[in-house]
C-alpha positions as MATLAB code, in Angstrom:
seq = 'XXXXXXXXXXXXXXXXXXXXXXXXXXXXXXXXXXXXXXXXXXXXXXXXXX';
ca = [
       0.000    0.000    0.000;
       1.214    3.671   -0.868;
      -0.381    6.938   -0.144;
      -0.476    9.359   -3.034;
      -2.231   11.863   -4.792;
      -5.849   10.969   -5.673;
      -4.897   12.142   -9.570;
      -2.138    9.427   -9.699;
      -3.692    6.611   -8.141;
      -5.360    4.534  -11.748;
      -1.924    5.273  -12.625;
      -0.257    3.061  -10.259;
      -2.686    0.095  -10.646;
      -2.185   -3.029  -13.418;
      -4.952   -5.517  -12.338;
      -7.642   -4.274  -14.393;
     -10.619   -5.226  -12.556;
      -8.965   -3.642   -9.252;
      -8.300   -0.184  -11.422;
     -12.387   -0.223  -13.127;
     -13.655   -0.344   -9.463;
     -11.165    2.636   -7.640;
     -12.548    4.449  -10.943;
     -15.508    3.973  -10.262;
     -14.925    5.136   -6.594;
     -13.534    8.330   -7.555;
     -15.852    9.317  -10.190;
     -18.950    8.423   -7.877;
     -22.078   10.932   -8.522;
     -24.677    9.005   -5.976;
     -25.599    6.352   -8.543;
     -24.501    2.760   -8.342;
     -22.210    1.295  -10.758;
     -24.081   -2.472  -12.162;
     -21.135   -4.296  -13.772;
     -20.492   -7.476  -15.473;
     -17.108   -8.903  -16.157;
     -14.673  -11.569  -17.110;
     -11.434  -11.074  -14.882;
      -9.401  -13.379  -16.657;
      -8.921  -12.045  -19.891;
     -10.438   -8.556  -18.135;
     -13.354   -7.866  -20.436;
     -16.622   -5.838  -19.166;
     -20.181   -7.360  -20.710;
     -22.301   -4.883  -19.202;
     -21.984   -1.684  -17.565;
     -25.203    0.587  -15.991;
     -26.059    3.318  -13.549;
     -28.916    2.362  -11.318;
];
């Protein structure tokens, strides 16, 4: 773990999935994020506010 500045943090991540949700947490507006997702290669099926 490292502290840093929130503008450099998706910079320092390389696991995909782990980097999509701490984006997710930094752009949050009050709606929830509905995702769907194969880790392993990384690709997203579905993504929605609710």
């Amino acid at each position: 773990m490292i502290w840093c500045p929130r503008e450099n943090v998706l910079e320092r991540i390389t696991n995909p999935v782990t980097r999509m949700r701490v984006q997710n947490q930094l752009e949050f507006s009050g709606q929830i994020h509905y995702q769907a997702y194969s880790s392993k290669p990384f690709e997203e099926h579905l993504h929605r506010l609710v």
